[in-house]
C-alpha positions in Angstrom: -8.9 -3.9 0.6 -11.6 -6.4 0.4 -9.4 -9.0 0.1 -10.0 -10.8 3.9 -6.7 -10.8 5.7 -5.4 -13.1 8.5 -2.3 -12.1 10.8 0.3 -14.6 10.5 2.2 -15.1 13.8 5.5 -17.1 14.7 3.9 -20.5 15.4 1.3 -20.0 12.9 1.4 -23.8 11.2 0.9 -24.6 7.4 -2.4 -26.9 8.8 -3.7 -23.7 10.4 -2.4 -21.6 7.4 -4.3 -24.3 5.0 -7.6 -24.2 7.2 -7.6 -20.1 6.9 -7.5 -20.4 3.3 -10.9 -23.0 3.1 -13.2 -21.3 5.5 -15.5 -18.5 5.3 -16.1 -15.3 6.8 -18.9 -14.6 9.3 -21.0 -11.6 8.5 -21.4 -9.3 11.7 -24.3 -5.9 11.5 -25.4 -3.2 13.2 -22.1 -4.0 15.9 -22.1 -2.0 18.7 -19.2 -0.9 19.6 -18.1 -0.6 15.7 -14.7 -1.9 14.7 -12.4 0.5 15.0 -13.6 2.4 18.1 -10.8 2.7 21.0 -12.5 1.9 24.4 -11.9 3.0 27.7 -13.5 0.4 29.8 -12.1 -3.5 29.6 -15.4 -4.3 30.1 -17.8 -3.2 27.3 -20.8 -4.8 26.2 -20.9 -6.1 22.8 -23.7 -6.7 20.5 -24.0 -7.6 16.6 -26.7 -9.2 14.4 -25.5 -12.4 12.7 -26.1 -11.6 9.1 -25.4 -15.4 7.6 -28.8 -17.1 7.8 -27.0 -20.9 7.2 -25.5 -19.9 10.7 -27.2 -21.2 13.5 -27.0 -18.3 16.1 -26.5 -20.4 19.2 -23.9 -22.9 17.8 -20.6 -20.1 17.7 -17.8 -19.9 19.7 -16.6 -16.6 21.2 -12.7 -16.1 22.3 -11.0 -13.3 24.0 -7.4 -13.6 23.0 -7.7 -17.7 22.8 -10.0 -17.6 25.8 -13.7 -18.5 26.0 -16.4 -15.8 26.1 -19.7 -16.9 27.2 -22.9 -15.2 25.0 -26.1 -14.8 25.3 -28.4 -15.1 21.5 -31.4 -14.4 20.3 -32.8 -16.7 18.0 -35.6 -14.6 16.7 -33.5 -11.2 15.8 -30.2 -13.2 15.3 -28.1 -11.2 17.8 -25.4 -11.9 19.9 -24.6 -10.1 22.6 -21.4 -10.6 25.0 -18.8 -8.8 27.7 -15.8 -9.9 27.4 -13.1 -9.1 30.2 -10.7 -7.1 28.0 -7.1 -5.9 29.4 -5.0 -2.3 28.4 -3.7 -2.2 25.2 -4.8 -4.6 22.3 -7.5 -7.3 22.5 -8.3 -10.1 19.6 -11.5 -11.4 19.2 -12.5 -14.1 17.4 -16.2 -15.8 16.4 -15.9 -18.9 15.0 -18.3 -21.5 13.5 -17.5 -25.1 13.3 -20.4 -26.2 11.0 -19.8 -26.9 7.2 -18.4 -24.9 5.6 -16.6 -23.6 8.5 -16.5 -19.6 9.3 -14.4 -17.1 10.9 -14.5 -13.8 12.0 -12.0 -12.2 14.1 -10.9 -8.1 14.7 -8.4 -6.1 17.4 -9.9 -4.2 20.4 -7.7 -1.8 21.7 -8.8 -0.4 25.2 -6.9 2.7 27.2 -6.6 6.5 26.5 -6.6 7.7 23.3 
C-alpha cells in the first residue's frame, strides 16, 4: 500500500506513463479537509502545509480536473491554501511542481450526500 499509484486512463500515452515513473511525490500535512472525507459543498476551502522544503511554496501548479486553480501561499509556514469550484460526484486534484526533480501529487474529491 505504500507503493504510490497513478490511475491509468484510455489516452494515457507511454511519454506520460514514462514521466509518472521519474517524478516524485509532493508531501502534503496537516490537510484540511483530509483525504478521504466526502463533502457536501463544491466549494470548500482547502489548506495543507508543504512538507518538502526543496519545494518552493509559490512555484506549484494547482488543477481541478485539468483546470487551473488559483492559490494563495505562505512563505513563512509553507501553506497553501485554495477553493476550488468542485462539481457533484468525483473531483481530481492535482499539485504539481515543475522544478528538478519534478513532483506530483494528486487525490479524488467526491462531493454530494453520503
Amino acid at each position: 500500500m505504500r507503493v504510490p499509484r497513478q490511475m491509468l486512463v484510455n489516452g494515457n500515452s507511454l511519454t506520460t506513463f514514462s514521466r509518472w515513473l521519474s517524478q516524485r511525490k509532493i508531501h502534503l500535512e496537516d490537510m484540511e479537509p483530509p483525504i478521504g472525507e466526502r463533502l457536501s459543498t463544491t466549494t470548500p476551502t482547502i489548506t495543507a502545509v508543504l512538507a518538502d522544503e526543496d519545494v518552493p511554496v509559490g512555484e506549484l501548479e494547482i488543477s481541478r480536473d485539468g483546470n487551473p486553480v488559483s492559490y494563495d501561499a505562505d512563505a513563512d509556514t509553507r501553506t497553501i491554501t485554495f477553493t476550488p469550484e468542485l462539481s457533484e460526484g468525483a473531483n481530481n486534484l492535482r499539485i504539481n511542481y515543475y522544478g528538478s526533480p519534478r513532483r506530483e501529487v494528486s487525490w479524488v474529491i467526491v462531493c454530494g450526500p453520503s
